[in-house]
C-alpha positions in Angstrom: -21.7 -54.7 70.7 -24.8 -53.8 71.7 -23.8 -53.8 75.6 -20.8 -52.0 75.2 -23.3 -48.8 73.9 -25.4 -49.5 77.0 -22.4 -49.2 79.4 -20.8 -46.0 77.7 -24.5 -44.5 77.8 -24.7 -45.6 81.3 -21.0 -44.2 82.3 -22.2 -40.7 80.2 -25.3 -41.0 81.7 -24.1 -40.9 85.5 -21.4 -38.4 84.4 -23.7 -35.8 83.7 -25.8 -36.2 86.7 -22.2 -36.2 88.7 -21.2 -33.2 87.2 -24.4 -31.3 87.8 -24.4 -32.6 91.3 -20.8 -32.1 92.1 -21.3 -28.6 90.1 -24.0 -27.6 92.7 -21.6 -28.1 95.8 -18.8 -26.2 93.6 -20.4 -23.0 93.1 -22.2 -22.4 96.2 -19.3 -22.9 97.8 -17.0 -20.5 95.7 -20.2 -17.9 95.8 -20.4 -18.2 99.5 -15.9 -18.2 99.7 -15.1 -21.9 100.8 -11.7 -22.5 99.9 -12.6 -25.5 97.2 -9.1 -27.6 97.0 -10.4 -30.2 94.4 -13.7 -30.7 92.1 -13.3 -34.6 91.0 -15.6 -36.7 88.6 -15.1 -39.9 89.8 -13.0 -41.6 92.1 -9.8 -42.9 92.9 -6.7 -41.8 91.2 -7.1 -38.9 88.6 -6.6 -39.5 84.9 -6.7 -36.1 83.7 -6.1 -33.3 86.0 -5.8 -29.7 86.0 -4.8 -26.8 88.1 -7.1 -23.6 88.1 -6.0 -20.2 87.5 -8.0 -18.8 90.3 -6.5 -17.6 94.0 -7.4 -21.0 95.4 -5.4 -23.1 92.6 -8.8 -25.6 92.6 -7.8 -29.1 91.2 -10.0 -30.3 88.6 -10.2 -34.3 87.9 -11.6 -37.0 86.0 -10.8 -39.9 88.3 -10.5 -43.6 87.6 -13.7 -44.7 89.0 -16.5 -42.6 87.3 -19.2 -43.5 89.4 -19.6 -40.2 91.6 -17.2 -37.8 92.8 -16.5 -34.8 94.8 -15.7 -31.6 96.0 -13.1 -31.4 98.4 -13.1 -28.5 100.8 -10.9 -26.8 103.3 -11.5 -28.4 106.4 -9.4 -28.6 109.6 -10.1 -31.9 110.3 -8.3 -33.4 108.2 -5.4 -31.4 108.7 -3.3 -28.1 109.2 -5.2 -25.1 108.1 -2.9 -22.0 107.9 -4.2 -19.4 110.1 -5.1 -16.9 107.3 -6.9 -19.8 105.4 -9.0 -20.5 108.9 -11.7 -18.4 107.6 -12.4 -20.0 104.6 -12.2 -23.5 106.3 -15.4 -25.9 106.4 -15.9 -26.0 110.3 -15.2 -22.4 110.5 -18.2 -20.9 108.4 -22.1 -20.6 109.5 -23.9 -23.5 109.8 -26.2 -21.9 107.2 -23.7 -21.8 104.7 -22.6 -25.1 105.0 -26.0 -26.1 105.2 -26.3 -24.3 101.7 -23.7 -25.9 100.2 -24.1 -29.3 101.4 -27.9 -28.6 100.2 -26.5 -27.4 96.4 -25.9 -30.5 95.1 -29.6 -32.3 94.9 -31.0 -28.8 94.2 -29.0 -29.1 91.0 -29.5 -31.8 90.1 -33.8 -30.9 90.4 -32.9 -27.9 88.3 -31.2 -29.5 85.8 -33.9 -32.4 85.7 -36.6 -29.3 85.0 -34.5 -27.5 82.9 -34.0 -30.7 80.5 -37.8 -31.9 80.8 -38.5 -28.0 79.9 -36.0 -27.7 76.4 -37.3 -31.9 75.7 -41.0 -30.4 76.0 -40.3 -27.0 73.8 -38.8 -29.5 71.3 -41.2 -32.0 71.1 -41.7 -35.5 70.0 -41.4 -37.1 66.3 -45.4 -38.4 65.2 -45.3 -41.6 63.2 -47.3 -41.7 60.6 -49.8 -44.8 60.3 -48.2 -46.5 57.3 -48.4 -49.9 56.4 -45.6 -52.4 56.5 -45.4 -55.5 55.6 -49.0 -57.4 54.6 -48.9 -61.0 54.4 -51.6 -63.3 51.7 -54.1 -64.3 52.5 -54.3 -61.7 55.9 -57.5 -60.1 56.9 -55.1 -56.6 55.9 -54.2 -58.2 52.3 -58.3 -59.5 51.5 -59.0 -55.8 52.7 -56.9 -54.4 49.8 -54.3 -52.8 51.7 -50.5 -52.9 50.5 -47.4 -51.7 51.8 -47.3 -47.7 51.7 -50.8 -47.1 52.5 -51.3 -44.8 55.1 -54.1 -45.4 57.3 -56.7 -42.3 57.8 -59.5 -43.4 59.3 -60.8 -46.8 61.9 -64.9 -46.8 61.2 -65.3 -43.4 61.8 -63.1 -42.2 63.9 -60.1 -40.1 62.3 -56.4 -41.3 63.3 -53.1 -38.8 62.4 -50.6 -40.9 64.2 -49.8 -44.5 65.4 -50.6 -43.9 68.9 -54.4 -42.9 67.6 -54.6 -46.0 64.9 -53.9 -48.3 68.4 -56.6 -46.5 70.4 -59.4 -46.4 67.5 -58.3 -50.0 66.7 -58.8 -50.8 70.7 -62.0 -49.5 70.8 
C-alpha cells in the first residue's frame, strides 16, 4: 500500500512541475502571439481533452503518459501553414522571441520553486515538544524518575524548547 502513495505522489509530484514548466512555454508564447495548437500534460494519446474558446481553438490534454508534456506550436516544418497564419508560425518570429519562449519554461519552473520555498517559509514549521515516550525499568531515564508525559526543560544548564535543542544539549 505503502508504494502505491509513493507513485501517486511521484506522478502528482512531476505533474505539477510539468504544468508549471509547460505553463511557462504557454503563456509567453500567447503574450508574445504564437499560434499555440496544443498544451499537453503528458504524452501519447490524450485521455481527457478540450478545445479552447479562444481565436486559436488551443487543445488542452492530459495524455496517457504523464511523465512531461508539451506545447505544440505553429510551425512550418511540420507542415502547411496558411498564408495568413505565416505570421504567427514558429520559424517566422524573431529569434528573440522564440528564444523567450523556449527560455519560459525553466524560468517557471525557478519561480514557482521561490514562490513555494517563500509561502513554506511565511508558514513555518511545526516544533515538537520534548516529551517523553516510552521509559523502560530499570533504564538510566526510569532510575532518574522520569515517566511518560514529562516534558523535558532543561540538559545541565542549558535550556531546551524543542526536540531539535534536547539533541544538541544532549550532544554536547
Amino acid at each position: 500500500m505503502k508504494i502505491l502513495i509513493f507513485i501517486a505522489a511521484f506522478l502528482v509530484a512531476i505533474g505539477i512541475l510539468v504544468a508549471v514548466h509547460e505553463f511557462g512555454h504557454y503563456w509567453v508564447a500567447k503574450r508574445l502571439g504564437f499560434k499555440v495548437l496544443r498544451f499537453s500534460i503528458g504524452f501519447g494519446k490524450p485521455l481527457l481533452k478540450r478545445v479552447g474558446r479562444d481565436a486559436d481553438h488551443t487543445e488542452y490534454c492530459i495524455a496517457a503518459i504523464p511523465l512531461g508534456g508539451y506545447v505544440k506550436l505553429l510551425d512550418e516544418r511540420e507542415g502547411e501553414v496558411a498564408p495568413e497564419e505565416l505570421p504567427r508560425s514558429f520559424t517566422r518570429r524573431p529569434v528573440w522571441q522564440r528564444i523567450a519562449v523556449l527560455l519560459a519554461g525553466p524560468a517557471m519552473n525557478l519561480i514557482f520553486a521561490a514562490v513555494l520555498y517563500a509561502v513554506l517559509a511565511m508558514i513555518g514549521s511545526q516544533i515538537v515538544k520534548p516529551v517523553v515516550g516510552q521509559v523502560r525499568l530499570g533504564s538510566p531515564a526510569a532510575v532518574a524518575g522520569l515517566k511518560r508525559g514529562d516534558e523535558i526543560v532543561s540538559v545541565g544548564d542549558r535550556k531546551v524548547e524543542d526536540i531539535e535543542e534536547l539533541q544538541i544539549a544532549l550532544i554536547r
